[in-house]
C-alpha positions as CSV (number, residue, x, y, z in Angstrom):
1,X,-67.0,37.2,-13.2
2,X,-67.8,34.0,-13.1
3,X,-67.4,32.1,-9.6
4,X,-64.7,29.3,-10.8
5,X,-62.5,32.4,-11.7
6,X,-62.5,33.9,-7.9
7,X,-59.3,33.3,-6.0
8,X,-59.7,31.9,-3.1
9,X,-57.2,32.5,-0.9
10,X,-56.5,36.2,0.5
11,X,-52.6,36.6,1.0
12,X,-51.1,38.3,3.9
13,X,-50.5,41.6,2.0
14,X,-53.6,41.9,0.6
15,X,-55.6,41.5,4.0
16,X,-53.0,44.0,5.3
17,X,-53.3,46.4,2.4
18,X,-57.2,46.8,2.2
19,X,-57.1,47.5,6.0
20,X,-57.1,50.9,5.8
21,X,-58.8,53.1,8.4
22,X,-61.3,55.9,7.5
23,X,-62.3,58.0,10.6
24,X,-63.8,61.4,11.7
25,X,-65.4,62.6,8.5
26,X,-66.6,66.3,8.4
27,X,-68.0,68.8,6.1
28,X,-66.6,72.0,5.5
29,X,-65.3,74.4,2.4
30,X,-67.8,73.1,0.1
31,X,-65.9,69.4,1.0
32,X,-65.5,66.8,3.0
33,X,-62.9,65.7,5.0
34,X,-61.6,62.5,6.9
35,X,-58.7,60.4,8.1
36,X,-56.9,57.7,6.6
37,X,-54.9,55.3,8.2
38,X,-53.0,53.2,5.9
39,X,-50.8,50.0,6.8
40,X,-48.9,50.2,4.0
41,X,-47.5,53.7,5.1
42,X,-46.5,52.4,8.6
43,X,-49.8,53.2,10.5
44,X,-49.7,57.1,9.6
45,X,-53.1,58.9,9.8
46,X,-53.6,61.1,6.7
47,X,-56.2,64.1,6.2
48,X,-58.1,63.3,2.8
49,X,-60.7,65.9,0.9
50,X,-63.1,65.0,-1.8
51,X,-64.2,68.0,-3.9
52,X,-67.2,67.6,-6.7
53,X,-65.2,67.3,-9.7
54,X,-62.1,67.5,-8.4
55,X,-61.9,63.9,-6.6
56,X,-59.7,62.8,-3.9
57,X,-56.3,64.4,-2.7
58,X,-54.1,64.0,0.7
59,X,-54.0,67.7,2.3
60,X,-51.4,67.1,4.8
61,X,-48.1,66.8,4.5
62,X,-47.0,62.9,3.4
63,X,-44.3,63.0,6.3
64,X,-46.9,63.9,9.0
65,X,-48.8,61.8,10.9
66,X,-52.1,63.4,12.1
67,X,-52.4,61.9,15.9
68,X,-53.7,62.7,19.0
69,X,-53.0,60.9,22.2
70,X,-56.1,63.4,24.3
71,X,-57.9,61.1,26.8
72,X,-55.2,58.2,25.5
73,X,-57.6,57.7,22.4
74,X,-57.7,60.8,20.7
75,X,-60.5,62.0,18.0
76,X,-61.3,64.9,16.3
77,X,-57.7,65.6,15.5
78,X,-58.4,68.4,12.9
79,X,-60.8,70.8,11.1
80,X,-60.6,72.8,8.2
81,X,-61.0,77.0,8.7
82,X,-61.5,78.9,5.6
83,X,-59.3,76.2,3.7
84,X,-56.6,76.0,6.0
85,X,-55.5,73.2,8.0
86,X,-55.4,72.5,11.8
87,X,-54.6,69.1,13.2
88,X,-52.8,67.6,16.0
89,X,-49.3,65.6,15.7
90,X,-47.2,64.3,18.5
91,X,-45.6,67.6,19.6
92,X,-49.4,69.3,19.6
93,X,-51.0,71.7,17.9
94,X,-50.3,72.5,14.4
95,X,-51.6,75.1,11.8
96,X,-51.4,75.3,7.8
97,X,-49.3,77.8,6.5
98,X,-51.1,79.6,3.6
99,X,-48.8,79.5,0.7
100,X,-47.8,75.7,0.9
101,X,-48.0,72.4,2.3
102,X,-46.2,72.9,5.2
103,X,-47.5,72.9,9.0
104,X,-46.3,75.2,12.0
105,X,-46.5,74.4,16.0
106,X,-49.0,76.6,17.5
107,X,-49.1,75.3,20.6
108,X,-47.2,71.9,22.4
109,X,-49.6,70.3,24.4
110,X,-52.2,66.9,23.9
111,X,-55.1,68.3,21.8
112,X,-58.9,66.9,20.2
113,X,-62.0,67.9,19.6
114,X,-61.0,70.9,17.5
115,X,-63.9,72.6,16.1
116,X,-64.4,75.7,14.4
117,X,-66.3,78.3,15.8
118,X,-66.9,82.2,14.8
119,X,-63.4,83.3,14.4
120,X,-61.8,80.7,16.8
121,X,-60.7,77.3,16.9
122,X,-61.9,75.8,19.7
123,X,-61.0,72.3,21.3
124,X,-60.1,70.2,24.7
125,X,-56.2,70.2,26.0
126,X,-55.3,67.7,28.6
127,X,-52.8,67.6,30.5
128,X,-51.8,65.3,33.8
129,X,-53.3,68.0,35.7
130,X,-56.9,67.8,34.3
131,X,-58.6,69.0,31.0
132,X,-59.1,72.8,29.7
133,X,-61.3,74.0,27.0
134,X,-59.6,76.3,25.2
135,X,-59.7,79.0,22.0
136,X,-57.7,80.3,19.7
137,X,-57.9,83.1,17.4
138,X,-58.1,81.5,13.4
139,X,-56.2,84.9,12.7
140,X,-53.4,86.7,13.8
141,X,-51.9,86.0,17.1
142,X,-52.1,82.0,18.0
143,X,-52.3,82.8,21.9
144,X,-54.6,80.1,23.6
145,X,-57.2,81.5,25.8
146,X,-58.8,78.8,28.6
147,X,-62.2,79.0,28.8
148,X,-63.1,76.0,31.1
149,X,-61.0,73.9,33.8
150,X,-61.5,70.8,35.4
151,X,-59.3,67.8,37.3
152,X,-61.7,65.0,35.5
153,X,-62.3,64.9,31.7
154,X,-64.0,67.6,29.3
155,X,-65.4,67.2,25.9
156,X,-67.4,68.5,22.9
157,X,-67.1,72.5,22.5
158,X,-69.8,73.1,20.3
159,X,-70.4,76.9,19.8
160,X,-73.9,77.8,19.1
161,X,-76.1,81.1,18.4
162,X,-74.3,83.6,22.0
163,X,-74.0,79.5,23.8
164,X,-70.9,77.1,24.1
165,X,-72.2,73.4,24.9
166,X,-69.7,71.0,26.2
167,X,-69.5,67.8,27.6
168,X,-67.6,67.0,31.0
169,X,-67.6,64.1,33.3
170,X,-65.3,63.1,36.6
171,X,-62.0,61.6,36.8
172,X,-63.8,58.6,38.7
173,X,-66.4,58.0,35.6
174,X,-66.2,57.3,32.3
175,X,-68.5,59.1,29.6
176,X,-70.6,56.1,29.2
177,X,-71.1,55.4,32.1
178,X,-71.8,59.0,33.3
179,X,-71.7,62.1,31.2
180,X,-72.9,65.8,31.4
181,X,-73.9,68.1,29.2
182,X,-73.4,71.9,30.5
183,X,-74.5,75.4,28.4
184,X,-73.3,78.6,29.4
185,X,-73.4,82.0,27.5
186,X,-70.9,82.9,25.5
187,X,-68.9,85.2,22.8
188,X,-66.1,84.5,20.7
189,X,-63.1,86.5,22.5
190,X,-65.2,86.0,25.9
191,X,-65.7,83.2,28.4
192,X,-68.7,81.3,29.1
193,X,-70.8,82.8,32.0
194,X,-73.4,81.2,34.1
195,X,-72.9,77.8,33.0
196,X,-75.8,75.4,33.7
197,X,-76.2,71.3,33.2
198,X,-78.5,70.2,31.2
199,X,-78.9,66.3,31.8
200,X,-76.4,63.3,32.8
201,X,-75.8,62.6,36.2
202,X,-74.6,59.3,38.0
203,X,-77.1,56.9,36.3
204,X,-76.9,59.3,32.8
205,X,-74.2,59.3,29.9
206,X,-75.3,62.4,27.9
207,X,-73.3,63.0,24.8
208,X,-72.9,64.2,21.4
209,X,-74.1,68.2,21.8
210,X,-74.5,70.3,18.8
211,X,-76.7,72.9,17.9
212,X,-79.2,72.8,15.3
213,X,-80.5,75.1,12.6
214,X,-83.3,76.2,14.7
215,X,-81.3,78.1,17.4
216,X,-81.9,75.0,19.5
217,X,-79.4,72.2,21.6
218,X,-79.2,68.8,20.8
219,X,-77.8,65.7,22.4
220,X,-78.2,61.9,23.4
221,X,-78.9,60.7,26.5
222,X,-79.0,56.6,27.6
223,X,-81.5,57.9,30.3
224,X,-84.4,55.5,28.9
225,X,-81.6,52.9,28.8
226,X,-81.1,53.5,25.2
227,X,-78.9,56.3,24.2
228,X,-81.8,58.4,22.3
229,X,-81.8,62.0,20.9
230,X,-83.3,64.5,23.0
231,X,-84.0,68.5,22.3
232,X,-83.7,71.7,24.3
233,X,-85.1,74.8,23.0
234,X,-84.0,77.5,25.9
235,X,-86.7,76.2,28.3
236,X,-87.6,72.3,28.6
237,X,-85.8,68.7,27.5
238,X,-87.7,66.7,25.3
239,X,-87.3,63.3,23.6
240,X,-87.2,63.8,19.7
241,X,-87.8,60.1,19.2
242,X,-87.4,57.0,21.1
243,X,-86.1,54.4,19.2
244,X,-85.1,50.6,21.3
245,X,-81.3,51.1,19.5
246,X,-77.8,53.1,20.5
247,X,-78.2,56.5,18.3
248,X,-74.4,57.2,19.4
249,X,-71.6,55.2,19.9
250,X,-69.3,54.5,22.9
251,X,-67.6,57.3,23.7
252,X,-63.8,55.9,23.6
253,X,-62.4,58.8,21.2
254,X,-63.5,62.7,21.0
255,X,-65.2,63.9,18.2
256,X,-67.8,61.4,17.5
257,X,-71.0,62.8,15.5
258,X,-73.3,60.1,15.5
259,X,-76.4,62.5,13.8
260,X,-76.3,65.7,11.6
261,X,-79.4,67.8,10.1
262,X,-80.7,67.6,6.9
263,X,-81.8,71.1,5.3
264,X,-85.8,70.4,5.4
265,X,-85.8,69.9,9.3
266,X,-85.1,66.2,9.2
267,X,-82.6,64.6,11.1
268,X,-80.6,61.6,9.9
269,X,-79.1,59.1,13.1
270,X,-76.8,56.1,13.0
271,X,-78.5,53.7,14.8
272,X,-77.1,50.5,16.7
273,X,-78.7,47.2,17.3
274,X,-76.8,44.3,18.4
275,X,-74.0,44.1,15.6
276,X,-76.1,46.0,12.5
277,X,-76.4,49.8,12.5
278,X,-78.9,51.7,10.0
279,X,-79.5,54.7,8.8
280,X,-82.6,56.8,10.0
281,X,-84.4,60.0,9.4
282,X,-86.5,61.2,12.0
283,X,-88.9,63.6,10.9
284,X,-90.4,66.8,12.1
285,X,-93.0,64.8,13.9
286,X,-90.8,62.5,15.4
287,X,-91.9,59.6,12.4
288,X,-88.5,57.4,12.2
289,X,-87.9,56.5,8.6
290,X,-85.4,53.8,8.2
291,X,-83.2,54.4,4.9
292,X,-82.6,51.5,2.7
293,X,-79.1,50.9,2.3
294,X,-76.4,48.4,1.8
295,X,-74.6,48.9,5.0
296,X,-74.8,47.0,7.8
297,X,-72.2,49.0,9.8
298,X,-71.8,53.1,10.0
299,X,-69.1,54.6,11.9
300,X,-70.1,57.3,14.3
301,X,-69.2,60.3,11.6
302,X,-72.0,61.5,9.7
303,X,-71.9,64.8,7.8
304,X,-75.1,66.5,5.9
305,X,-74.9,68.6,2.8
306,X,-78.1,69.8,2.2
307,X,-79.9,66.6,1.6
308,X,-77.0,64.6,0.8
309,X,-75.1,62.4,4.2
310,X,-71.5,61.9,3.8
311,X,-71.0,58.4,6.1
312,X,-68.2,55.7,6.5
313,X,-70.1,52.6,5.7
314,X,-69.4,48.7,5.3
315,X,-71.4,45.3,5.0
316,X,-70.4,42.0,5.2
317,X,-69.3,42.3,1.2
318,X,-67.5,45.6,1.4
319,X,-65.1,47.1,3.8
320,X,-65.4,50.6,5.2
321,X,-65.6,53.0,2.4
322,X,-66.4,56.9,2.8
323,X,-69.9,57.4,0.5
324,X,-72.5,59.6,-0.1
325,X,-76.0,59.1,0.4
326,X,-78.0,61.2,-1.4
327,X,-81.6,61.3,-0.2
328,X,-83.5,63.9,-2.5
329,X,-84.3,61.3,-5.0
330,X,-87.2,59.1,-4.3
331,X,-84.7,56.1,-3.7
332,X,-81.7,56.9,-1.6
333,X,-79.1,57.0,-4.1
334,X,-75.0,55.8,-2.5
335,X,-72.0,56.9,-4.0
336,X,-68.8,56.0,-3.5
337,X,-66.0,58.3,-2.6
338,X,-63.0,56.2,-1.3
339,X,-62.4,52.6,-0.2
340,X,-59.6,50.4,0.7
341,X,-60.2,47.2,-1.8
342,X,-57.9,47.1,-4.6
343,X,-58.1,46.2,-7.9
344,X,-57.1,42.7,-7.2
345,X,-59.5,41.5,-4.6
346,X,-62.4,42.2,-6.8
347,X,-61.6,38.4,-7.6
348,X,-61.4,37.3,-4.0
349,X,-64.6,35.2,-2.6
350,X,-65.3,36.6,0.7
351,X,-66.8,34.6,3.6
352,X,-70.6,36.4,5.1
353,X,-71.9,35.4,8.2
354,X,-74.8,34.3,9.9
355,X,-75.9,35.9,13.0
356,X,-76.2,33.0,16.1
357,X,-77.9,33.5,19.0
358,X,-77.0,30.9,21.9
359,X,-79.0,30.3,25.1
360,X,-77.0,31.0,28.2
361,X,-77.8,31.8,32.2
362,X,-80.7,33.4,33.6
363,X,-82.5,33.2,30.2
364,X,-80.2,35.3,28.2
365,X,-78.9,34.6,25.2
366,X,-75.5,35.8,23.6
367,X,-75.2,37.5,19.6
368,X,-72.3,36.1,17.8
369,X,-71.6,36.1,13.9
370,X,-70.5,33.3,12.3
371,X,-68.2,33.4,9.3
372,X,-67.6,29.7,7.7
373,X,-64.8,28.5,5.7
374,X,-64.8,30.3,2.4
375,X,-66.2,28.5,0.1
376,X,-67.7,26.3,2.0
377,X,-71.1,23.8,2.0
378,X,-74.2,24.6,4.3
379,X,-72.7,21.3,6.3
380,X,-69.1,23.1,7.2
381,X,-67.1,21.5,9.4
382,X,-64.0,23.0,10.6
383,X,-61.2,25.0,12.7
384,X,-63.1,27.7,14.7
385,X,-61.2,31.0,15.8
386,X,-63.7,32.8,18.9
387,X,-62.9,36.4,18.4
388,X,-63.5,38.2,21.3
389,X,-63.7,42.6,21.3
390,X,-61.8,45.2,23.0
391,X,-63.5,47.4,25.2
392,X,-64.9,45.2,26.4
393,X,-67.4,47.6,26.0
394,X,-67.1,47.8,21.8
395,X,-69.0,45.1,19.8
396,X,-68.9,43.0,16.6
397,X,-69.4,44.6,13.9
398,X,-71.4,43.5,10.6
399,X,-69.0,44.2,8.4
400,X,-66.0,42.9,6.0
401,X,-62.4,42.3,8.1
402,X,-59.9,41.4,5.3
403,X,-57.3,40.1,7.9
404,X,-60.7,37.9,9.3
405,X,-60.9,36.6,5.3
406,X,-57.3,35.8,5.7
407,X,-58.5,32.8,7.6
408,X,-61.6,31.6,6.5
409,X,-60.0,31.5,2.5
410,X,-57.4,29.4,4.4
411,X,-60.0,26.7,5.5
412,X,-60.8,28.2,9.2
413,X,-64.0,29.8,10.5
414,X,-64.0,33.0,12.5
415,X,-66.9,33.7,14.7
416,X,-67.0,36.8,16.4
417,X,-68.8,37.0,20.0
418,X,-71.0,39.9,21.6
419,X,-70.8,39.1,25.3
420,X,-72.0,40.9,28.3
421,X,-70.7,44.2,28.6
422,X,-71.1,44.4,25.0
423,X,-72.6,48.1,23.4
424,X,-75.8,47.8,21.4
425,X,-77.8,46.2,23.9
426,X,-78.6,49.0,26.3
427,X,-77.2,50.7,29.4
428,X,-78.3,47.8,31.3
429,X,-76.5,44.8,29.0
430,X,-73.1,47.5,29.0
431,X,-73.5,47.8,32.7
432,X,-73.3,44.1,33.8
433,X,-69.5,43.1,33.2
434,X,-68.5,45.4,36.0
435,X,-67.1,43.6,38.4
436,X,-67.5,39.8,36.2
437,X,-64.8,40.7,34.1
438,X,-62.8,37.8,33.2
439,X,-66.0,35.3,34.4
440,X,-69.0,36.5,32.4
441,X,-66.9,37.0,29.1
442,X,-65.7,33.7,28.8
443,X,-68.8,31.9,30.0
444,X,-70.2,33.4,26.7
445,X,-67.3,32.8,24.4
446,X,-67.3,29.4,25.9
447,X,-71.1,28.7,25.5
448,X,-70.7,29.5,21.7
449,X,-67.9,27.8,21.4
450,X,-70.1,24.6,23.2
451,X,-72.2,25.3,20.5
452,X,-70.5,24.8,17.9
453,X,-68.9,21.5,18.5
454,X,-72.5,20.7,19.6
455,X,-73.8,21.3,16.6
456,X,-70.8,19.5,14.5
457,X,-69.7,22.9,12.7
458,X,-66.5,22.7,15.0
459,X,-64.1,20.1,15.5
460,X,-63.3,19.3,18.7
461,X,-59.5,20.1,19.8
462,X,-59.3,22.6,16.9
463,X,-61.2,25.9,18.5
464,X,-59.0,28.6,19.2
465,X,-59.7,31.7,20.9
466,X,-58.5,35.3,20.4
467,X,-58.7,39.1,21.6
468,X,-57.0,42.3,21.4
469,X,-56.7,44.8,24.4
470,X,-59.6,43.9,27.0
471,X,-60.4,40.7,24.3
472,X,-56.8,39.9,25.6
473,X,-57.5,39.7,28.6
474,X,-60.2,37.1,28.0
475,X,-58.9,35.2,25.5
476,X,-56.0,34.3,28.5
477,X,-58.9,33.7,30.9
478,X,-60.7,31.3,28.8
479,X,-57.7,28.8,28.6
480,X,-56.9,28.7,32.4
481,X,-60.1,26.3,32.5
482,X,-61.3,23.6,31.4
483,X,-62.8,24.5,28.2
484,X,-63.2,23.9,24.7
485,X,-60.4,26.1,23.3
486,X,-57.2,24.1,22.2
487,X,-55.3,27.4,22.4
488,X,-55.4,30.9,22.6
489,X,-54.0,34.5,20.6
490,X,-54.0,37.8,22.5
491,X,-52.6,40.7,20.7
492,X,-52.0,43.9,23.1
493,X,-53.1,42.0,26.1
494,X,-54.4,43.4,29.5
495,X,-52.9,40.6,32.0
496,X,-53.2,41.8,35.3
497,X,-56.3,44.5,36.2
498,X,-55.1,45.8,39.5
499,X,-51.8,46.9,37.9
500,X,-53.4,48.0,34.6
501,X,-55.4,50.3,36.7
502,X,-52.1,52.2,37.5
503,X,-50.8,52.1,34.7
504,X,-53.5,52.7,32.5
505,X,-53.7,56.1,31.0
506,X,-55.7,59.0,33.1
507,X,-58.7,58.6,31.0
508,X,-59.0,54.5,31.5
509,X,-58.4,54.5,34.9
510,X,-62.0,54.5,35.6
511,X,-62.9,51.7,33.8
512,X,-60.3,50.0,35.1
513,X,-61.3,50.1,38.6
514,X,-64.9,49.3,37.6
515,X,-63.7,46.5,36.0
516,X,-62.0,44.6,38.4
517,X,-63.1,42.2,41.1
518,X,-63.8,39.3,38.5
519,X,-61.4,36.9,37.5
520,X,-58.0,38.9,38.6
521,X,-54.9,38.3,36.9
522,X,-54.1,35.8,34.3
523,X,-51.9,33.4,36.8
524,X,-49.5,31.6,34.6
525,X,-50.0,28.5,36.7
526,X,-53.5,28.6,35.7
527,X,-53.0,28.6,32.2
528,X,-53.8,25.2,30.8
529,X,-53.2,25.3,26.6
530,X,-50.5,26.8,24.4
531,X,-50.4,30.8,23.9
532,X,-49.5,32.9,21.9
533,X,-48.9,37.2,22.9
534,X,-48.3,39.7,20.5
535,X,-47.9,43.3,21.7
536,X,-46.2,46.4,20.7
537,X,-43.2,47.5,22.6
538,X,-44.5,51.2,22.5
539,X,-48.3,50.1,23.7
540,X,-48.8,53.1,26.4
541,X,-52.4,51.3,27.2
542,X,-51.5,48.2,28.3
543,X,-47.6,48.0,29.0
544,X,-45.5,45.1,27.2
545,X,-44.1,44.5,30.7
546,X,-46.9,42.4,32.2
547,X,-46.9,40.6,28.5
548,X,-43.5,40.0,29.0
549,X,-43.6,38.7,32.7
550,X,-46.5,36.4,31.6
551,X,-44.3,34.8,29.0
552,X,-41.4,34.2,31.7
553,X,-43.5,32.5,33.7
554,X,-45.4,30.4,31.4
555,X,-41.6,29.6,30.1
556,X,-40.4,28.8,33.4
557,X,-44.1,26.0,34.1
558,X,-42.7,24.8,31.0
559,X,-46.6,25.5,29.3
560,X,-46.0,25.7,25.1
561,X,-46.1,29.8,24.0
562,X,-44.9,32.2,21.7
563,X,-44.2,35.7,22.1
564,X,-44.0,38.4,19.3
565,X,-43.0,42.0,19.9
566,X,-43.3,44.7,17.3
567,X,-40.8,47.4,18.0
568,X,-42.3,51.0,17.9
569,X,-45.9,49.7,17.9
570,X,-48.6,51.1,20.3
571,X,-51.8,49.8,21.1
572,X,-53.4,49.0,17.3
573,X,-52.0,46.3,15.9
574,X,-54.3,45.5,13.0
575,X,-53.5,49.2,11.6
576,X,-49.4,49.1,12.2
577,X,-47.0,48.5,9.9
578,X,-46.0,44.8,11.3
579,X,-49.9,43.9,10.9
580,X,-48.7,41.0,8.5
581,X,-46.2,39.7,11.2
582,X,-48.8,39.7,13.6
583,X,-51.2,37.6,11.2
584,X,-48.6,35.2,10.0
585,X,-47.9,34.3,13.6
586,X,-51.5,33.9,14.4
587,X,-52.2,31.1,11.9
588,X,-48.7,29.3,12.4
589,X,-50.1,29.3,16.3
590,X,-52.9,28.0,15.1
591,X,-51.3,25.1,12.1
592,X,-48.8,24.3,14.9
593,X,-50.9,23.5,17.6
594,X,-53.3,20.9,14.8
595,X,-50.4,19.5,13.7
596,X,-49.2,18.5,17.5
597,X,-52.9,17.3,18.6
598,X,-52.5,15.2,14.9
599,X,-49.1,13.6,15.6
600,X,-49.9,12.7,19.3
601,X,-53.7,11.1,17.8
602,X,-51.2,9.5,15.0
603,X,-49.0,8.0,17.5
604,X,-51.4,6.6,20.3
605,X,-53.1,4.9,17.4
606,X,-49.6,3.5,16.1
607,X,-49.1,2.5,20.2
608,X,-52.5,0.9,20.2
609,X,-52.5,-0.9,17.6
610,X,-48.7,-2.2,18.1
């Protein structure tokens, strides 16, 4: 096609449309499974199988909506046992029934993890109490045994040859922060005896067990300061490979398989440095082979075949899309299996970024992609939207975000920010927002944003800055200073940490309390340029009612702000069903706040010149 035939501008349904989620892929049955989350049918979270020869096809029911609310984040919210269906919906537990469609409570209750073991379904169940590790029999009777309790968090039941591995950390921790991985012996219908740790502690987050085809235990540890694999055969921990990059991901959601083994020995890893992840094989000798490949980000959700990995991939060109990578040929060899672009943005230019790297305190330096104006020359100049993460331990991610083209095919650029705190970096760099939260953040949203109207890419009195969750929280901050942002966006908003830490959900409170000490609460009288909130009224992680105090105050200081609720959405805007109200508010915040700074430049030069 040639490039004069590309649209250019990417409506609001299409960047809502080709937002769809893919999440927690797995192999099993001969095929591989994952979730899809799709905008267009209100935010529900569908189980999808690919078959050879047989394609794509939704195996649960369209009116259920696989989620899990375990440790406020879910993950691993189903698994497949000799072809039937297990998954967790809002009132818990649910089984395939073996004639139809259909799905039966097994057990109420907040569920994740599920995995399959010999005969049993095993998983974690939390409750306000604690967590438990429990089993149930794939057959017969659905009674739940409890193999493991405990009043902080547990994680990862992976069965192995007469073992159970699992994961557990404290109710005053967070898992990556400081993690545990425990073995005991154990047979199906039993309960694990003498159970032993093998590695984490209070300066350790050890994660991600599973059992490999030699009979021996696997898992990542950040005790190097990098989160590397490591190997136990019975007797004695060893490092498999160390490798300067994350080879797992921040624990926020259960279920996370950041490696899997190949059928010759070999080991393929998702690796993590700064915003690009790559595929790797490390080989029997520990050699790391990097695999060529034209993604730039992997989620945490690899699953072997032989010598074939299933992954959820994307690049600065292509959003996430479920593909196969098959590795047998002498050049890896990707194809692909599901992805959210339609038919109709094949004619859509796309905006790619370059990766910026700006000096700041203490002679650091903060990671930020740049995304111009679509279209645009090398000498762009224009409005600049700072995106700052959640987490604020996530990252920025190397990869195509339709609702991000939304803006820069309307004439904005979007530059998205790593700052301290940031995972991909190292323990250390993830580490060093605790207690600066609110301070640190903003300096380096603020020293890119510096940049940028250094530099002339920017124009002054048109950069914005926006955030979603803990991003929220700093967009607010940035704009109760003097700085370079003429206004601000948060969407699901923290707003004040000391009462987000008791309202937070069991599993955040943690971070929470870590967090704090920085900048505090966002003080309405602080708050210097127009905002605009949007948060969903059923957000359980940070409650609309500090968003909605904010917004009375700012109203009553008389400060310019907009608020927009979405009824009966939780904490994920971007994937809900009012996404495109969100967006649509966004850039009128945005067009409304230009046109203002225009008018009043229009009329002090009418004044002057008068």
């Amino acid at each position: 096609m040639r490039l004069a035939d590309r649209i250019a501008v990417v409506s609001m349904e299409d960047a809502v449309r080709a937002s769809v989620s893919y999440d927690q892929l797995r192999a099993g049955d001969g095929s591989l499974y994952w979730l899809e989350t799709r905008p267009e049918a209100g935010g529900a979270a569908t189980v999808t199988r690919w078959r050879p020869g047989e394609g794509r096809r939704d195996v649960s029911p369209d009116s259920f909506n696989i989620t899990s609310g375990v440790h406020a984040y879910g993950g691993g919210s189903f698994a497949v046992a000799d072809g039937r269906l297990w998954c967790v919906g809002g009132d818990g537990l649910y089984r395939g029934c073996r004639h139809d469609d259909e799905l039966e409570l097994v057990s109420p209750g907040s569920f994740g993890d599920l995995t399959v073991g010999d005969g049993e379904l095993l998983a974690v169940r939390e409750s306000k109490h604690g967590d438990d590790l429990i089993a149930i029999s794939l057959t017969g009777t659905s009674q739940v045994r409890t193999l493991a309790t405990s009043r902080g968090f547990l994680g990862a039941p992976r069965p192995g040859p007469g073992m159970l591995a699992w994961t557990a950390w404290s109710e005053r921790d967070m898992p990556w922060d400081t993690s545990e991985v425990w073995v005991a012996s154990y047979s199906p219908n039993g309960k694990p005896e003498c159970p032993v740790k093998l590695a984490g502690g209070a300066d350790e987050s050890a994660v991600e067990p599973r059992w490999g085809p030699d009979g021996a235990l696997y898992f990542v540890s950040d005790r190097s300061g990098w989160w590397n694999l490591y190997r136990w055969d019975g007797h004695q921990v060893k490092p498999i490979a160390p490798i300067a990059g994350e080879c797992a991901a921040e624990p926020w959601e259960l279920g996370y398989a950041s490696y899997d083994f190949l059928d010759n020995g070999r080991i393929a890893v998702a690796v993590q440095e700064g915003p690009r992840h790559r595929l790797v094989v490390i080989g029997l000798d520990g050699t790391v082979r990097p695999v060529d490949l034209p993604y730039t980000s992997i989620k945490p959700y690899l699953a072997v075949q032989g010598t074939t990995v299933a992954l959820i991939g994307s690049s600065p060109t292509a959003a996430p899309q479920v593909a196969l990578v098959h590795l047998a040929a002498a050049r890896p060899q990707v194809e692909v299996l599901a992805k959210s672009e339609h038919a109709e943005l094949d004619r859509v230019r796309v905006s790619t970024p370059t990766e910026l790297r700006v000096p700041v305190k203490d002679d650091q330096e903060v990671v930020a992609l740049v995304y111009p104006p679509t279209g645009s020359t090398a000498g762009w100049r224009a409005p600049v939207i700072v995106r700052a993460h959640p987490g604020p331990t996530a990252s920025c991610l190397l990869r195509l975000d339709w609702q991000a083209q939304f803006f820069t095919s309307r004439g904005f650029a979007v530059v998205d920010v790593d700052y301290l705190g940031s995972t991909g970096y190292g323990r250390e760099f993830r580490e060093s927002l605790y207690g600066r939260w609110g301070l640190d953040d903003v300096d380096d949203c603020t020293a890119v944003a510096d940049h940028l109207i250094a530099t002339g890419q920017a124009a002054p009195g048109q950069v914005f800055i926006r955030g979603a969750s803990a991003g929220g929280y700093t967009a607010l901050h940035a704009v109760t200073r003097n700085s370079p942002f003429a206004a601000a966006t948060a969407v699901s908003a923290i707003v004040d940490p000391d009462r987000w830490a008791e309202t937070v959900p069991r599993f955040q409170r943690a971070h929470a309390t870590r967090l704090r000490g920085g900048a505090g609460r966002v003080d309405a009288a602080t708050v210097q340029r127009p905002v605009l909130l949007v948060h969903g009224t059923a957000d359980d992680v940070a409650v609309v009612g500090d968003v909605r105090q904010l917004a009375d105050q700012l109203a009553t200081r008389g400060m310019p702000h907009d608020m927009l609720l979405l009824p009966d959405v939780g904490h994920y805007v971007a994937t809900s069903a009012r996404a495109g109200e969100a967006l649509e508010a966004e850039l009128a915040h945005y067009r409304a706040v230009m046109t203002a700074a225009a008018t009043v430049g229009t009329d002090h030069t009418a004044a002057s010149g008068s």
